[in-house]
N, C-alpha and C positions, 0 to 999 in steps of 0.2 A: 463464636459464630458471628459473621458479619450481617447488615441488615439485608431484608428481601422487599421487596416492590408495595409489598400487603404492611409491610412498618410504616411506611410512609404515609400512610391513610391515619394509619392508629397512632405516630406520632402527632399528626395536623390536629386528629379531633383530640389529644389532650388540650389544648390552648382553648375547648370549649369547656373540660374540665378544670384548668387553670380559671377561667372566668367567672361562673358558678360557685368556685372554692372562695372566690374573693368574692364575692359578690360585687360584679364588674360591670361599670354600668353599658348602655348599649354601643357607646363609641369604643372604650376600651375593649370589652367583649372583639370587637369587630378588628381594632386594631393587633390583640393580640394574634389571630388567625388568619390576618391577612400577614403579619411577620411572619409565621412559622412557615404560614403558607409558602414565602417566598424563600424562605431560608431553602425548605426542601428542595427548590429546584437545584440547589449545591451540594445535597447531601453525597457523601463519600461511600459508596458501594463495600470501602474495606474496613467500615468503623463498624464494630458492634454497636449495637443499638442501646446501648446503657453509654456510649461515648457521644453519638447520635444526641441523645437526651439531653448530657451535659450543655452541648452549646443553647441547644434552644432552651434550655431553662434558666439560663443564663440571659438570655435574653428575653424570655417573660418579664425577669424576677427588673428588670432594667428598664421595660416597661409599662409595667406596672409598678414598680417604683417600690417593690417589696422586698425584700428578701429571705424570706421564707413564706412560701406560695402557699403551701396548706401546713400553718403552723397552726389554727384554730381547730381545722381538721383531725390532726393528727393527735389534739386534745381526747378528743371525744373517741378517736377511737382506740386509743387510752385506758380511758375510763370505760369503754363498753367489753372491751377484751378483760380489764377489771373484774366485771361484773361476774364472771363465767368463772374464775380462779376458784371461790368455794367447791363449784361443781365439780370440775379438774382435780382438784385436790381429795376429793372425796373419790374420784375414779381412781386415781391414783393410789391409792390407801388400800383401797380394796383389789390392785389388780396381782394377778399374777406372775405378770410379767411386765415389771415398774421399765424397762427401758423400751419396750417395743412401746407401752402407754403414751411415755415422755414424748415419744419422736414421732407418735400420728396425733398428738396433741402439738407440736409443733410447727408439723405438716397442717392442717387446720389454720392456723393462724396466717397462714403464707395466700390464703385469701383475702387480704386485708393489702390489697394493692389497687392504687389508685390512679394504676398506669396499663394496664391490663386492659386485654380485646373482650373479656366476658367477665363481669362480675357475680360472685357468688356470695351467698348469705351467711354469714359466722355460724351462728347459728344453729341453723340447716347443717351445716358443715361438723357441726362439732357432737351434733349427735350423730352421722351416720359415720362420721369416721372410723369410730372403734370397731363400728364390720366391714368397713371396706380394704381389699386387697391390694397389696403395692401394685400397679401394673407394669413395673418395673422393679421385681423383687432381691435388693441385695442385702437384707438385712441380716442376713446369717453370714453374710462375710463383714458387712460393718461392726457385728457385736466380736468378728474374731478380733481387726482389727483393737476395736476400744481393750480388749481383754490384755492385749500385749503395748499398746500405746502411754507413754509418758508426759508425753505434750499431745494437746487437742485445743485446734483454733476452730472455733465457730464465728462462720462470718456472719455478719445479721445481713436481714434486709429490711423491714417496713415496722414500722411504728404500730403499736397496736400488736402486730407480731412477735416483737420484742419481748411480751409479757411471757409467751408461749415457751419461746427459747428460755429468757430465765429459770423457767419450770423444768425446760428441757437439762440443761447446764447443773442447776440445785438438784434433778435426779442423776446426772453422771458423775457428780462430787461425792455424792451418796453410796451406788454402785462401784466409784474406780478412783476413793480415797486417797491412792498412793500418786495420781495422773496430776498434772499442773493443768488449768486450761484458761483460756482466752476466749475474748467475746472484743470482735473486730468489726468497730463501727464505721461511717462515712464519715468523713473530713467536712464538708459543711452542708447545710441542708439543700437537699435535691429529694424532687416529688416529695413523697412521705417516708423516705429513708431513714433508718434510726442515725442519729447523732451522740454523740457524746452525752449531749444533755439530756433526751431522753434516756441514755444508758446507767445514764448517774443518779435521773431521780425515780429512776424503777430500782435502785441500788444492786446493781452489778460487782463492785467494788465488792460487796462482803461476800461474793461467792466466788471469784474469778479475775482477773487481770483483763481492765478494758484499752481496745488499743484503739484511739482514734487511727486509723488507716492512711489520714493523706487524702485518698481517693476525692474528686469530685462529680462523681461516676454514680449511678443508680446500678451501683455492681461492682466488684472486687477490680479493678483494671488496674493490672500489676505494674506497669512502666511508670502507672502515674502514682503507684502509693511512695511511700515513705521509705528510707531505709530500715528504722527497727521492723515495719509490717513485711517488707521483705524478706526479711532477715526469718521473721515466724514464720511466713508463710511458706519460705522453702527447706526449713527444718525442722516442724513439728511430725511429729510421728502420725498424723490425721489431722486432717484441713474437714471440715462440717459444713458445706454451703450451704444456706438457708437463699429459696425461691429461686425465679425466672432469670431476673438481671445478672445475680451472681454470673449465673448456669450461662449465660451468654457469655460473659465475658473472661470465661474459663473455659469454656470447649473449643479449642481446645485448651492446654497448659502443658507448662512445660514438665510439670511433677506429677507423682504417680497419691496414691492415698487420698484422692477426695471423692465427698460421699455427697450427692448431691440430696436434698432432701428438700421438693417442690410438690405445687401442684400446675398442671400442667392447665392456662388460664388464655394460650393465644396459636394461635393452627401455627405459626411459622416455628415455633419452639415444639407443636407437638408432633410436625415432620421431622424436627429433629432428631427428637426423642424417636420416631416411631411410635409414637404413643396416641392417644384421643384424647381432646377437650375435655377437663375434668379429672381426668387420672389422677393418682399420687405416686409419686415415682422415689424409691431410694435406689439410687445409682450409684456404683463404687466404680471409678476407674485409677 
């Protein structure tokens, strides 16, 4: 999906989030949003909004003379998605049904974006999840899929999220023993995207095959990844998109098998969907 008139606002005021994340003082602060400011009056009407991202964080990160804009952030929310894992793990234990659990315990985590038009509370989230209803319901065809699939690439999104999917991922390795899968991270840090390095020291390695993507993209954007991530992405038996940015920079694609599994955090994503502010959506297309 390409960006709409309403990105533009909500791309500018990140450079007020980029400033706050660094603790920037009130020239920078200013300098930052008067660049992004000016950048937008060029923005490209046929970029999705995860390509949109790229440049301007590129040139926060340039100056502000950082290059990783919310690395201390992405710390802490780390350790606070950390925190919740006993809990998770104990739902898990006890549920019934270990793969719808894994994947609205997943779903949950895809709150934890620091680029988003509405922010929500972990929290809050992670306790009403288990009763709330996909408003976009395709989870009886994702489980046929997973039932017949031998390769399953899960693409991450957001740091702190990460934790979710690993839980997600360690209960599909559990469930579909026989499946290979992949855990496809960004190429180098953008917003609070997971990286390599957070995939490595949440130790991804001993449950699944991590594929740094190439992308420098806050979302899977295929032209720019890599050839091996190509190579997965267009022959895995199920593609597993985690959050908004992916879901932008895939809707559409050129392959059939992905399951998009978001919650729905910005109006121009939720006209997309047809869906409302807050929803959780598993989508198979």
């Amino acid at each position: 999906m390409t960006i709409d008139e309403a990105c533009v606002g909500c791309i500018i005021n990140q450079s007020v989030k980029v400033a706050n994340a660094i603790n920037a003082s009130a020239s920078l602060a200013d300098e930052l949003k008067s660049t992004v400011t000016k950048m937008s009056e060029s923005f490209s009407y046929n970029d999705a909004p995860p390509e949109i991202a790229s440049y301007v964080y590129e040139e926060m990160a340039r100056v502000a003379q950082k290059t990783d804009l919310y690395d201390e952030v992405k710390e802490l929310s780390t350790k606070k998605a950390l925190s919740f894992v006993p809990l998770l793990e104990k739902e898990l234990s006890n549920s019934k049904d270990k793969l719808l659990t894994a994947t609205k315990i997943a779903i949950a985590g895809n709150v934890i974006d620091l680029a988003a038009e509405v922010e929500f509370d972990l929290h809050e989230e992670l306790e009403k999840i288990f009763h709330t209803e996909f408003a976009h319901d395709d989870f009886a065809l994702f489980e046929e899929k997973l039932n017949s699939a031998k390769s399953v690439v899960v693409i991450g999104d957001n740091v702190g999220e990460h934790i979710f999917d690993y839980m997600l991922i360690e209960t599909l390795s559990e469930l579909y023993p026989e499946t290979k899968f992949f855990y496809m991270v960004r190429g180098n840090p953008i917003i609070n995207d997971v990286t390599m390095k957070e995939a490595i020291e949440a130790g991804f390695e001993k449950i699944c095959e991590v594929i740094d993507s190439g992308v420098n993209t806050p979302g899977f954007t295929y032209y720019r990844a890599n050839d091996y991530s190509k190579e997965l992405f267009d022959n895995a038996d199920l593609v597993i998109s985690k959050g908004m940015g992916n879901y932008e920079c895939m809707s559409p694609s050129h392959r059939r098998d992905i399951c998009f599994l978001l919650k729905v955090k910005c109006g121009v994503v939720a006209a997309s969907l047809k869906k409302q502010l807050g929803d959780i959506i598993c989508k198979m297309v």
